[in-house]
C-alpha positions in Angstrom: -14.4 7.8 22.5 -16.0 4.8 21.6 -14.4 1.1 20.5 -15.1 -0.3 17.2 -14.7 -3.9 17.4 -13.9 -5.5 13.5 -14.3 -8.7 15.0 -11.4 -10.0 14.4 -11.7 -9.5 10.5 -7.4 -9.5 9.2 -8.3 -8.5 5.6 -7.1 -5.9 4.6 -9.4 -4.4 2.3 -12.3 -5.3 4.6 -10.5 -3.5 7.2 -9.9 -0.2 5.4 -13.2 -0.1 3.6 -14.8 -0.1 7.8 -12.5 2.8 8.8 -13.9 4.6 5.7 -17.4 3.6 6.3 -17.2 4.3 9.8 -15.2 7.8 9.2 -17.9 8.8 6.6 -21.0 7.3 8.0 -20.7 7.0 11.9 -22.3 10.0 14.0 -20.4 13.1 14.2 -21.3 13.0 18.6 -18.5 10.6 19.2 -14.9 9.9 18.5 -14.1 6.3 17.5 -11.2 4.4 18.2 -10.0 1.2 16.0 -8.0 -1.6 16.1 -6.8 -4.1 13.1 -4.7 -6.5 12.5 -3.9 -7.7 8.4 -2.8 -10.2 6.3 0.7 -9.8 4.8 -0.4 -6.9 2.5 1.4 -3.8 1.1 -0.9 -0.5 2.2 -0.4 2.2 -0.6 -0.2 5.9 0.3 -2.8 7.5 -1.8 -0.4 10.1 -4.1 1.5 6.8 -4.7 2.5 5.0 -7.9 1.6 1.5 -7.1 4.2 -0.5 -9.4 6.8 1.9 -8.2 6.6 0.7 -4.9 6.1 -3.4 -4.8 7.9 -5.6 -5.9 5.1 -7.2 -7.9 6.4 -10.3 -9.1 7.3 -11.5 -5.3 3.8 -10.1 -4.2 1.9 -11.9 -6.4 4.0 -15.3 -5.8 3.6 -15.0 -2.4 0.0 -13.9 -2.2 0.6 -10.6 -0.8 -2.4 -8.3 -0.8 -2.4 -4.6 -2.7 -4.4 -1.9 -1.4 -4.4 1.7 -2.1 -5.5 3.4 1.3 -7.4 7.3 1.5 -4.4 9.2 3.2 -1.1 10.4 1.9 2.2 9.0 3.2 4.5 6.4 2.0 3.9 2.6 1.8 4.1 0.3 4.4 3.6 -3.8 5.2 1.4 -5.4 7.5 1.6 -8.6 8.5 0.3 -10.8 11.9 2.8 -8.9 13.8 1.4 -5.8 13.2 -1.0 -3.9 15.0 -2.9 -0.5 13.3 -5.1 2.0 14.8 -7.3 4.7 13.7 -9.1 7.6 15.2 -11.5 9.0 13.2 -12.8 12.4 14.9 -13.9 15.6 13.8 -12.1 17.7 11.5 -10.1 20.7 12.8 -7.5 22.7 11.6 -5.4 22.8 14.7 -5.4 18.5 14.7 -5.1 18.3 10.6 -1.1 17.6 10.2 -0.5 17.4 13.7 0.3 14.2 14.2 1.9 14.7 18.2 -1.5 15.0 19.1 -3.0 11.7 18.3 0.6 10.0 18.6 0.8 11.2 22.7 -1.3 8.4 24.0 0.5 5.4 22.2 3.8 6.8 23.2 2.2 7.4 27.0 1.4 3.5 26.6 4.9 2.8 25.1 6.8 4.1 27.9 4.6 2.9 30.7 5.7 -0.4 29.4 9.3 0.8 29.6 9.9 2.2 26.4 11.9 4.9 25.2 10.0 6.0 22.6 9.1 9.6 21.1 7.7 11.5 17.9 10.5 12.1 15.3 10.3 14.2 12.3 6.5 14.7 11.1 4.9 11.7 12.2 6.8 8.6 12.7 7.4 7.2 16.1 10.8 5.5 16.9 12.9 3.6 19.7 16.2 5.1 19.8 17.2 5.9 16.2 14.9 2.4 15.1 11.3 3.5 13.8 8.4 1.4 14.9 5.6 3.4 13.7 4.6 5.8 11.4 1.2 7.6 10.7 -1.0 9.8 8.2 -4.3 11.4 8.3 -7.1 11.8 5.8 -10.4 14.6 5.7 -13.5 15.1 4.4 -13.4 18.7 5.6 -16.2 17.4 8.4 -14.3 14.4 9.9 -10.8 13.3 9.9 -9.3 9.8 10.3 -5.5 9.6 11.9 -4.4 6.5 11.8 -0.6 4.5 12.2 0.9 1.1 12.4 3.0 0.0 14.8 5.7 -3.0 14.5 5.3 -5.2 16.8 6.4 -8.4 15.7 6.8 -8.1 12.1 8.7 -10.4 9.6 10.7 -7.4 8.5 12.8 -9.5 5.9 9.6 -9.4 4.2 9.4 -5.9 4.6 12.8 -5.7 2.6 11.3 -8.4 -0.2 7.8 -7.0 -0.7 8.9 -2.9 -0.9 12.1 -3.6 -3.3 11.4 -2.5 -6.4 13.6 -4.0 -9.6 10.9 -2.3 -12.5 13.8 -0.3 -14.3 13.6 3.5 -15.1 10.4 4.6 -14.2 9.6 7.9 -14.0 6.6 9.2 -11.9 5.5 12.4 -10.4 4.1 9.8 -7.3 5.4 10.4 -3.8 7.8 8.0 -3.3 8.4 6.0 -0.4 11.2 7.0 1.9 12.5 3.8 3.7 13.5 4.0 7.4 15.5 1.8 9.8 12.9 -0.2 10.9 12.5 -2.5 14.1 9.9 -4.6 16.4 8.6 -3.2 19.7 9.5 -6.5 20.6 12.5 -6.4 20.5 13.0 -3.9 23.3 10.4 -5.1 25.9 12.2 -6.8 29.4 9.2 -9.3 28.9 7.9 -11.0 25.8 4.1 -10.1 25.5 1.7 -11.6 22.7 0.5 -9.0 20.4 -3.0 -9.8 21.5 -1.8 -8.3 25.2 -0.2 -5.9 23.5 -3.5 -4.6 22.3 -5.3 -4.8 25.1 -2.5 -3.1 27.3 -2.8 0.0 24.2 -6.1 -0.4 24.7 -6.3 -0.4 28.7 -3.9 2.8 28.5 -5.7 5.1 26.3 -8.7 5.0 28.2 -6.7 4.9 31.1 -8.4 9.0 31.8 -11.6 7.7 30.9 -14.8 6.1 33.4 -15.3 3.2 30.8 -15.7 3.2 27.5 -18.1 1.7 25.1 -17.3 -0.9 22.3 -19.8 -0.8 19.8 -20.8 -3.7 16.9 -21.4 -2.3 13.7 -25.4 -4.5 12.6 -25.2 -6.5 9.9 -27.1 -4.0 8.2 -23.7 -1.9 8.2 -21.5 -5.0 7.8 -22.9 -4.7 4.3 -22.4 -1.7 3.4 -18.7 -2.2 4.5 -18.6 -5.1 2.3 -20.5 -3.1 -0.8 -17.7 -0.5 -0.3 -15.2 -3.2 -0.6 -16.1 -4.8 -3.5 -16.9 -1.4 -5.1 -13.5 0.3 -4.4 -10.8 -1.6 -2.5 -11.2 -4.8 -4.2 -10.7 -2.8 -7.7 -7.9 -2.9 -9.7 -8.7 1.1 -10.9 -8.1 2.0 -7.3 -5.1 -0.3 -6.3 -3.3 0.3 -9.2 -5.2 2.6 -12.0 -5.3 5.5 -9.8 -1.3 5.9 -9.9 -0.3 9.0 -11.1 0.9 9.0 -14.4 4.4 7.9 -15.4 6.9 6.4 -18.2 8.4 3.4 -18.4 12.2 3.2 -20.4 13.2 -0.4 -20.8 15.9 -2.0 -23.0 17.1 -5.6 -23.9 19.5 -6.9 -26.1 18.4 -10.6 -27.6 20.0 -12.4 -30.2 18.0 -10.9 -33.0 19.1 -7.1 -31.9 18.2 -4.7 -29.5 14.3 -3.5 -28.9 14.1 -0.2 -26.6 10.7 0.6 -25.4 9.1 4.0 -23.7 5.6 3.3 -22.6 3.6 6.1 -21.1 1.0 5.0 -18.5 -1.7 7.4 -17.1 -4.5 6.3 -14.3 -2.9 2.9 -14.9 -3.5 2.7 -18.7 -0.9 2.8 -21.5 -1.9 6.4 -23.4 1.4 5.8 -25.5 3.8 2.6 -26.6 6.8 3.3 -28.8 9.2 0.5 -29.9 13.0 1.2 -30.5 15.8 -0.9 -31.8 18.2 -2.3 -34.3 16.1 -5.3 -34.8 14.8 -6.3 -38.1 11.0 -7.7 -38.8 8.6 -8.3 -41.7 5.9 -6.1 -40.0 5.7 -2.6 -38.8 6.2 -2.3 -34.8 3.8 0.3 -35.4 0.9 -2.9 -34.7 2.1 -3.8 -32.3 1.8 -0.3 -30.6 -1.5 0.5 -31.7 -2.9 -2.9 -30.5 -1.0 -2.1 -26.7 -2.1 1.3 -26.5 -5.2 1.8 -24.6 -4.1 -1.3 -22.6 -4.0 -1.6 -18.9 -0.9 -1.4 -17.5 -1.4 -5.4 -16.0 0.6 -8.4 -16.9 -2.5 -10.5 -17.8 -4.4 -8.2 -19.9 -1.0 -7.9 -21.7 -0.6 -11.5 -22.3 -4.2 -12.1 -23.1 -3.1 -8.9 -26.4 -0.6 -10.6 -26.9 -1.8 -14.6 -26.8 -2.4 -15.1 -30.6 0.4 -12.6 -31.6 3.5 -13.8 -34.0 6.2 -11.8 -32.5 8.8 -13.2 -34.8 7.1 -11.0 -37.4 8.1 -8.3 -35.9 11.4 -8.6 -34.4 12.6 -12.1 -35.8 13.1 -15.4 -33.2 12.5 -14.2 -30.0 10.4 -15.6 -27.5 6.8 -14.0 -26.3 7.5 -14.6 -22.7 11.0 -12.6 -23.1 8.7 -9.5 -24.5 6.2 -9.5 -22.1 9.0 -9.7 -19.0 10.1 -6.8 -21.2 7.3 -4.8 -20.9 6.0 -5.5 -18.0 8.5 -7.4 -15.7 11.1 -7.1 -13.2 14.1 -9.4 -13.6 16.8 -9.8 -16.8 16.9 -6.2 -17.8 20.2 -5.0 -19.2 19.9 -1.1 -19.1 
């Protein structure tokens, strides 16, 4: 098996476009082994809704990178405290889903450091009854990537901040998220390690079988394609967020001028249908208002930007824009 070193790189969206470059590109001979490290970022499973998931309004205040990843599985954060690997080896039916097969060497690592810790359920590793890892795999029907996280010394209050959704009454047919009882390796070691040891102790251990192993530096030459594959996919808002599945929004207010009631219908992130409900009364038809919306992304800006030289008292009487757009699109001050 052979070492893929990202030199250090702790973006997130760098780092997965490499383990898809190197899963699709590198030589079918060897098995590869990486190791990363990311910004605070939410990793979306693939089959996930996106907006379903975050809480978007605290990731975007707080700079909190979005990324859509290739394999199933529920969302997770990563942050400095966090170490993820991949191995990326050749498909096979007997390894596809069997997850105690590329989990056995952390855990081996684990306990030689005095851990307790064992697969539970389909693919998540835990302490005790406290999960500190969980995993998912991805094919191309030629090669397969399994890859996990491990919590080593995560801020998990911002684990609670950045996965709490508040977007009312969504319904999706995404895979939601089932949250765990999390905690950090950390916290059960006899001595406090750095998570850079850490690393190198996981590393150390699963080639503990081997002669010696070789590290290998992708050229620049690959470093951009890597980069092309970023900008081309992970740094896109269609695949962060337009390739949710499709769902519909139900939200309802109550403002001084009456109540408006709205049922928006999203679809590979766009809006395919905006109704407006309510006891409100207006000069102009709401019927406008939904044609302009519809066809839409399903994105805060490009919402305002529709919406930036609209009169909404019009339609609905006094109320102000900002109020409708948190409407639409935001979290916070819903009255369902």
């Amino acid at each position: 098996m052979i070492f893929l070193d990202n030199e250090g790189i702790t973006n997130p969206k760098l780092n997965l476009a490499l383990e898809e470059y190197a899963l699709r590109n590198f030589s079918a001979d060897s098995d590869y082994l990486l190791f990363y490290i990311n910004e605070p970022s939410i990793i979306i499973g693939r089959n996930q809704n996106t907006l379903e998931e975050v809480n978007q309004n605290y990731v975007e205040e707080n700079n909190i990178h979005v990324v859509r990843r290739v394999s199933g599985g529920g969302a997770v954060y990563h942050d400095f405290g966090n170490l993820n690997f991949s191995f990326i080896t050749d498909h096979d039916v007997k390894s596809l889903n069997n997850f105690k097969k590329f989990t056995e060497p952390v855990i081996r690592v684990l306990k030689s450091l005095g851990l307790d810790a064992e697969l539970k359920g389909r693919n998540d590793i835990l302490i005790g009854d406290k999960k500190i890892s969980g995993t998912a795999q991805f094919s191309t029907g030629k090669r397969m990537v399994s890859h996990g996280t491990l919590l080593f010394d995560t801020d998990l209050a911002e684990v609670a901040n950045a996965l709490t959704v508040k977007m009312s009454k969504i319904e999706s047919k995404g895979h939601k998220s089932v949250r765990s009882r999390v905690a950090n390796i950390s916290e059960f070691l006899k001595e406090p390690l750095t998570i850079e040891k850490f690393r190198n102790l996981l590393l150390e251990g699963l080639y503990e079988h081997s002669a010696g192993f070789e590290t290998y530096h992708l050229t620049s030459g690959e470093w951009k394609e890597v980069h092309q594959l970023k900008e081309e996919k992970y740094d896109t808002w269609n695949w962060n967020y337009g390739r949710s599945p499709k769902f519909n929004i139900h939200r309802t207010r109550r403002f001084p001028v009456g109540e408006i009631d709205l049922r928006i219908f999203v679809e590979k992130g766009n809006i395919e249908n905006f109704k407006i409900f309510g006891d409100f009364f207006g000069k102009e038809p709401v019927e406008k208002l939904e044609k302009l919306l519809k066809g839409a992304r399903y994105e805060k800006l490009e919402i305002e930007d529709i919406l930036k030289d609209i009169e909404l008292r019009e339609y609905f009487g006094d109320i102000p824009k900002i109020d409708f757009i948190e409407l639409i699109y935001g979290e916070d001050k819903i009255e369902i």
